[in-house]
Structure formats: C-alpha cells, structure tokens
C-alpha angles and dihedrals in degrees: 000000000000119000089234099071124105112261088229099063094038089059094039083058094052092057092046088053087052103051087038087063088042099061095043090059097056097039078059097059088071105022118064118215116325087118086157093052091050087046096050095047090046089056089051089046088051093046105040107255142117135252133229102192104188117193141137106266124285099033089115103255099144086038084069103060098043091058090048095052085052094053090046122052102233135130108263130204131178121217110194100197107209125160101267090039099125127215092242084058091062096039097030124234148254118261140182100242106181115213103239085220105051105021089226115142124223143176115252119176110226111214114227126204092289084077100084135086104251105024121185125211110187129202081351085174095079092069129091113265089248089056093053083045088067088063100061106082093046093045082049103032115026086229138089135215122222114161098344101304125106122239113196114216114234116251138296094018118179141168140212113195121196127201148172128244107265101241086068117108115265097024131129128195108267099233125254086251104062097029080056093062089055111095094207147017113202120190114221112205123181125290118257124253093263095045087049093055090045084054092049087049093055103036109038100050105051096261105146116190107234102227116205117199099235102178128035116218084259089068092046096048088047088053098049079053096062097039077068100058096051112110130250116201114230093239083064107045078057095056093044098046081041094054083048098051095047078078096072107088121225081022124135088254099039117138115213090251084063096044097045093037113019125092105174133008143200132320122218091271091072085069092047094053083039093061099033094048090049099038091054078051091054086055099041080055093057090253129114098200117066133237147204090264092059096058090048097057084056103043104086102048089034092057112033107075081044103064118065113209121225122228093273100057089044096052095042081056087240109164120224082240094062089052092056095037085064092049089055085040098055102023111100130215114238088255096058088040090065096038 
C-alpha cells in the first residue's frame, strides 16, 4: 500500500482484509467449495450491490444466504417466488386498522418481507414479470412506493436473487431492467467428487456448522464507505469504460464476436460494477490503487446478464461468456495500445 496513504485508512483496510477473511471462514463451515461464488456475493455485499445467482436445484444456493445473514448481523427475510406470488405480498400493503378506544379508522401500511436488510428471493424466476418488477425501486432506491408515500429501506439493504436455468419448466425471463440493477450474476456448477464427499460427511452424520455473526451492518456500511474512497488511476477507468464498451456492437471498441452475435450491450452500470468491484479487490490485495487484474476478476459476473445476444449468436450455440472472453482477449491495456 502506498506511503502516502492516511494511517487511518490503512489501518481501517487492514481491519476490512481481516474480517473479510473472517466471514469467509464462517460462510465455509457450512458451504463446500464455490469459493468464486463466496467470493462473488461477499464483493456485492462490500460495494453495495446486489447479487443474481443462476443453478440447477439442490447446489446450495439458498444454503448460501442463509449462512451469510448468520455471520453478519443483519435483519433477514426469505421471498419464495411462485406464480401467483403478487407484487403487494413482496412490498407489503396498505389496511383499515380501527383504534379499540376511540372507534376511528385509519390507514396504516403493513410492511411485507422486502423490508429487511439481506433478503433472499429465491428461484425469483418462477414468478410473473409484474410481480420482479416489484422488485426494482427497492434494488435502486433503497425505498419503496406504496400510495403514493415513500417507505426508506433500512441500511445496508442487499439481495440475492436465485434463479433456474431457463430452459426449467415454469420459468419466465427476468427482464433487462431489473437484471441490469444486479451487480452481478454468478453461475453456480456442480461440485466436484471430493466436494461432494466433503457435503455427504457433513450432512449426512449430524454434524451442524456453528455460525458466528462477525460484522454488524455498521461495519458493512463503513466498509462500502471506504471502497469508495480507493483510487483508480485514470489509464484504468479507460480500460474499463473501454472493455464495456467493446459490448456495444457497430461501436469504436467493438471486438468481431460483438459485432457477428451481440445485440445489445452494457449500460453504464456495468462501469460502475467494473470500478467498485475492482477498486474492494485492490484492498483485499493490501493496495489502495487499482490494476488491470482487478478489473479482470470482476468482468465476467459483472457483463453477462448485461449483453443480449442476437439470433445468430443463439442458433450457432454461442454463450454470452465466449463473447466477453474475446473482448478481454482482444482488448488491449493502454499500455499495449501504445506499444
């Protein structure tokens, strides 16, 4: 970490590293392996931002959550999405409550599960469209809408959204706009043998992992402070507005696997996540300036659920990932650009 830098925040990201560490210690008692995916759901949680998880049933997805909201001290709530699940059952909705003195009636707004701190929906592609677009104040703003009156979500206020593959019965295609306000999608595979071994030894002879809550949302929100305040050098903001923009097809940066498969590309939040998500892995590194390499551990689950493929790119079987994988692979640092 440079010299420069105030004591205090040195110190500060010291403390951050080791409770970090800490957390992801506790979340692996009970999860087996998906380091990357921990990993992935600890860095939105650092940065303010909000997590799609996508996997067949049974990978532990939900698992997941639940353990984070025991090593954090935060309010939990669990959304099942089903078909006939209605937007008012998610925000909550307005009733007449009578007072048993006077006999007056009032209206009194009743929260619903949306009004926690970590709030799990799982498998939220099993819900109608008008029902996840419930979901797309509260993931922006922090705030919900209910007649007319606004209702402020208490800090720090996260989701993890799980969802099926599309091509599972009795799912429907979350829409751009709110895939847009997840900061990342993360892509769950099946475990390994020995992992899988490691989950039947633990689950399958009583053994219960024993969570402890190591940070309190006033930490988190003190840390997500202080990603804010770590450097990026001018020369890498360019080269991650310039790998985002390599999405957009017909642009100046735009690689041949965008121009022959993509049909639409990123939006500005994909910089944003590009830069936050770079700038918390600079500080898990011990720097406080970010690098090339940063951008690149963020890129994937930061892009594809951004890019929208065309019909070409669909019917030759091409993935979203080989697309970007091409765009890291051809588009050059400032540095190389020069060379």
């Amino acid at each position: 970490m440079a010299s420069n830098v105030d004591p205090a925040v040195q110190q500060a990201t010291e403390e951050f590293r080791k409770k970090f560490q800490a957390l992801r210690t506790e979340i692996h008692k009970a999860i087996v392996g998906h380091t990357e995916i921990v990993d992935g759901v600890l860095t939105a949680l650092f940065t303010g931002g909000h997590v799609l998880i996508e996997g067949v049933p049974g990978l532990g997805k939900t698992y997941l959550i639940r353990t984070l909201a025991e090593a954090v001290d935060l309010q939990f709530s669990r959304i099942q999405f089903t078909p006939d699940l209605m937007p008012a059952d998610i925000i909550g909705t307005t009733i007449i409550s009578e007072d048993p003195a006077s006999g007056r009636r009032s209206f009194e707004f009743q929260n619903g599960p949306l009004f926690a701190q970590i709030v799990l929906a799982d498998e939220i592609n099993r819900a109608t469209p008008k029902t996840q677009s419930a979901m797309l104040e509260a993931m922006q703003e922090h705030s919900v809408t209910v007649g007319g009156t606004r209702h402020v979500l208490q800090e720090p206020f996260f989701v993890m959204a799980t969802q099926n593959p599309i091509e599972q019965e009795g799912t429907y295609p979350l829409p751009e706009a709110q895939l847009d306000r997840f900061m990342f999608k993360l892509v769950v595979n099946y475990s390994s043998k020995d992992e899988l071994k490691e989950i039947l030894d633990r689950t399958t002879t009583g053994h219960k992992p024993n969570i402890q809550a190591v940070m309190t949302g006033k930490e988190i929100i003190g840390t997500q402070n202080l990603v804010r305040r770590v450097v990026m050098a001018p020369h890498v903001q360019d080269y991650a507005i310039r790998v985002a923009m390599a999405s957009h097809p017909g642009g100046p940066y735009a690689v041949d696997a965008t121009n022959r498969y993509v049909r639409w590309g990123v939006s500005p939040r994909a910089s944003q996540t590009l830069a936050l998500g770079a700038k918390l892995h600079a500080l898990l590194d011990g720097r406080f300036n970010t690098a090339f390499s940063d951008v690149h551990k963020v890129f994937l689950p930061a892009m594809r659920h951004r890019v929208l493929l065309n019909f070409e790119g669909e019917a030759e079987g091409v993935s979203v990932d080989d697309v970007l994988r091409e765009i890291l692979d051809k588009t050059p640092t400032m540095a190389e650009a020069a060379a």
